[in-house]
N, C-alpha and C positions, 0 to 999 in steps of 0.2 A: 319292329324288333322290341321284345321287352327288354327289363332288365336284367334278368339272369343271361337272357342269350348274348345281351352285349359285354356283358362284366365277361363269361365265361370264351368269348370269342376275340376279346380285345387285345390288339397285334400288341405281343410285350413293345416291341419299339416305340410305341405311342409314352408307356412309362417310363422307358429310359430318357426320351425327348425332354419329358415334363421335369425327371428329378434333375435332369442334367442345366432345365431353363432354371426351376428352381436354385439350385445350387450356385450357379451365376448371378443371378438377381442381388441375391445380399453383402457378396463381396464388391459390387459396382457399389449398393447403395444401400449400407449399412441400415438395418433394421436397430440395432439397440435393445435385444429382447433384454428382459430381468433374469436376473442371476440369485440364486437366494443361496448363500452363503452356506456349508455345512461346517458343524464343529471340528471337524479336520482339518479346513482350509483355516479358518479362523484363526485356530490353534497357533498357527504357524504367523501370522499376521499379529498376534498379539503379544508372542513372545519376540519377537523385530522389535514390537513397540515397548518392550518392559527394559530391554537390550541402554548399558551404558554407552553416550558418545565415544569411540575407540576402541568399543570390543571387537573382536573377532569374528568373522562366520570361514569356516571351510565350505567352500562350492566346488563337487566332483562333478564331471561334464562326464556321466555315463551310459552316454545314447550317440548315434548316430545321424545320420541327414534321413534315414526309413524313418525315425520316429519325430524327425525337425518338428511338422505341425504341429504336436501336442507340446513336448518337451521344451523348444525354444522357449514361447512366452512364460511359462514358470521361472527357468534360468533366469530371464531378462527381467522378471518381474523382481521378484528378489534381492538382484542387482540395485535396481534403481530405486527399491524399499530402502537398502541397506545405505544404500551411499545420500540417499537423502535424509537419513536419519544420523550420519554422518559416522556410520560403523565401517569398520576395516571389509576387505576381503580377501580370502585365499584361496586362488581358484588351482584344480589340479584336475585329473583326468586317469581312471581308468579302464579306463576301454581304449580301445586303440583308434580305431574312427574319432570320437569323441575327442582325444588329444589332436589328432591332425586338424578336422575339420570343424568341428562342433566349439571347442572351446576356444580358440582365437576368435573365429566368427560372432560368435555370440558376445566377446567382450566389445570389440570394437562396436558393433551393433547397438552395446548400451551406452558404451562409454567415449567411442566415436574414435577415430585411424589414431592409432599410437604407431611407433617405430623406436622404443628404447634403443635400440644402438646407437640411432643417428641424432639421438637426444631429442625426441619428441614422446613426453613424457605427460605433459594434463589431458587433460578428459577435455572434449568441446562441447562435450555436453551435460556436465557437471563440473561446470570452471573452479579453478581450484583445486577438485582433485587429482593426486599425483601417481604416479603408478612408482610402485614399490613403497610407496609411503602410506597410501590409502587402500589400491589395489594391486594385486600382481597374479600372475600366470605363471604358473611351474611347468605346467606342460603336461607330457604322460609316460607314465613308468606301469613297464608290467609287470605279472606278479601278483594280483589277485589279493588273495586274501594273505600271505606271505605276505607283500606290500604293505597291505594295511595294518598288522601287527608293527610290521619293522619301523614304522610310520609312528608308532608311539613311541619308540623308545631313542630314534635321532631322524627327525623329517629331513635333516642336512645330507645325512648318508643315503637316504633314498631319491632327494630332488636338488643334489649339490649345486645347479645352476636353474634359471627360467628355463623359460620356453624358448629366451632368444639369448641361452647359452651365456649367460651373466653368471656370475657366480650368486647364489641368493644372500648371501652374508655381504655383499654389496648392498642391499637394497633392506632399509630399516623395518619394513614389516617382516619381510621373508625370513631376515637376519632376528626378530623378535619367537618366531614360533618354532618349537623348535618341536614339539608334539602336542596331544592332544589338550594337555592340560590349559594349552596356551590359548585355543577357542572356547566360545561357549556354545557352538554348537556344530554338527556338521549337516546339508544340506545335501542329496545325491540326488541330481535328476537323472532318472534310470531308466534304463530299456532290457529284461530280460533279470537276470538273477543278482547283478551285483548291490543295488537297492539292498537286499536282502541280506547279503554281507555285511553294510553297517549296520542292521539292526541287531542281527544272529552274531557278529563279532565284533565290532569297535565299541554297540552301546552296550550288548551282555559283559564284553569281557574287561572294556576299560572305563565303561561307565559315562560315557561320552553321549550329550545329548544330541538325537537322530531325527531329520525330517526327510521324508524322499519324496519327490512329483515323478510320476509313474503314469507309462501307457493308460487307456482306459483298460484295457484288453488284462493290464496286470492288476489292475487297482482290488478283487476281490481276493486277492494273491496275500499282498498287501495288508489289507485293513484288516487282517489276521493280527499282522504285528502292532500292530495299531490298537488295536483292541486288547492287545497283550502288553499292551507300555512298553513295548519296546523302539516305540517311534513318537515322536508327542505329536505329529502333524504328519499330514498325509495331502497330497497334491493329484486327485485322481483323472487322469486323460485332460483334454481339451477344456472339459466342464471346470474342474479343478483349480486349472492355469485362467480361465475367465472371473473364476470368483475371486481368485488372489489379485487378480490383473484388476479388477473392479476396485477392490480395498484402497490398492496404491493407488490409481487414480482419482477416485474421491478424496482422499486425504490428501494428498502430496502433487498439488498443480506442477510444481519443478518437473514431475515425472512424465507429466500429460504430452506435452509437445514431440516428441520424437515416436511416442507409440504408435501414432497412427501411422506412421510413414514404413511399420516393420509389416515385411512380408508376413510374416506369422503375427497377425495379431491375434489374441486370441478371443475375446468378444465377437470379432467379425468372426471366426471359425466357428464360434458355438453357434452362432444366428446360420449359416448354411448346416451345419448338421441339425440343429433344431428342427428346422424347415424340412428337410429331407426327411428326416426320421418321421416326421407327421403326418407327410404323405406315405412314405410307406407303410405307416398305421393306419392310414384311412382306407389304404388299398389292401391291407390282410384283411381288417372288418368286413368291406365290403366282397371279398372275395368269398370269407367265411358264410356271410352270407346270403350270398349267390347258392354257395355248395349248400345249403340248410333247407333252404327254398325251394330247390332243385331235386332235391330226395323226399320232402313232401311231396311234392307232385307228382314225383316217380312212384309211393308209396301209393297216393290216391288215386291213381291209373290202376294199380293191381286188383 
């Protein structure tokens, strides 16, 4: 059998086996491919790093567990930039998944099992820091882009208590911000259109500086805004969340230790899509041609 007849006869099942052995391969045993930085992700890495000890970041949790893979490690990455450079955070939520499941998940995951009512307040994995002091969770409020307006003018009236029904004037950061002027910047990790809302309303209209890490699938949606200065940093898919995730770990050993142990990590996710994707570039090539080869022949027959 040549080649065109075995490429052109070859059971798909045999492809699925191979992307599927591949795909497994580098979650068991970490390949470590390189990452080469793009000025989006940068952006967003350098301005954490220009960032005074005690400023503020606002972090909106707006995706759900459909988009966890890409979207968790950005959120987590971030987290653990901020809090090792020993910046505040305000995390909130609007999307509705995202406040249930996404943004409690994700804090404890960086910051390690809190339970403020019952007075379990530090981080276990950044000792010292204190929740409500360094960081806090408001939860989720709907209301869209409504919200986000009303969100400048008293964050009190729109997230009166956390997540775990405190009053936020309890707790000294919560009880510090009171709107936008009070951050220096807001972060969205986004799934679908609300990304797009602080760029198109919180950074147009109140001038408030915008980063968002976005699906792959949205990221040319996206670098619209981005290229229009209305976002100074952009976090695109999986890729995006690896290069950022790369920064803080080079930099900031404090960060290293608990990354590996996250289901989503995102270097080990770029190393399986990497992989995968290669083969199935090698197998359109070679498909192509087979079919190329194949209509010469057909041609030199006539």
């Amino acid at each position: 059998m040549n080649f065109m007849d075995w490429i052109t006869n070859l059971d798909r099942r045999w492809l699925y086996l191979l992307v599927g052995v591949f795909a497994i391969v580098p979650l068991i045993f970490p390949l470590g491919m390189p990452v080469n930085v793009s000025p989006a992700v940068q952006s967003l890495y350098d301005h954490v790093e220009g960032m005074n000890p005690g400023e503020i970041i606002m972090v909106s949790m707006d995706y759900g567990p459909s988009t966890g893979p890409e979207n968790d490690p950005m959120a987590c990455a971030l987290i653990r930039h901020a809090l090792s450079r020993d910046l505040r955070i305000v995390m909130l939520a609007l999307y509705p998944i995202g406040g249930v499941n996404e943004g409690i998940q994700e804090l404890q995951r960086c910051v390690g099992d809190l339970d403020p009512p019952n007075g379990v307040l530090e981080s276990t994995k950044f000792p010292g820091k204190i929740y409500g002091k360094d960081f806090v969770y408001l939860g989720y409020k709907d209301g869209g882009l409504a919200t986000m307006r009303q969100m400048n003018e008293n964050i009190h009236e729109v997230f009166p208590s956390d997540y775990w029904q405190t009053p936020v004037t309890e707790y000294e950061l919560s009880n510090e911000v009171q709107g936008y002027d009070d951050v220096n910047f807001a972060f969205s990790v986004a799934t679908g259109i609300i990304g797009e809302w602080w760029a198109n309303t919180v950074n147009a209209q109140f001038g408030l500086p915008v980063a968002v890490g976005c699906t792959a699938v949205s990221a040319p949606k996206y670098f619209a805004y981005y290229n229009a200065g209305q976002m100074f940093a952009l976090l695109g898919g999986l890729k995006g969340a690896a290069e950022y995730e790369r920064l803080v770990l080079d930099n900031y050993p404090q960060a290293k230790a608990d990354t590996e142990e996250q289901v989503f990590y995102a270097a080990k996710g770029w190393d399986v899509q990497s992989v995968v994707y290669s083969i199935i570039t090698i197998f359109i090539i070679l498909g192509n041609v087979a079919y190329l080869l194949e209509r010469r022949r057909t041609r030199m027959q006539l």
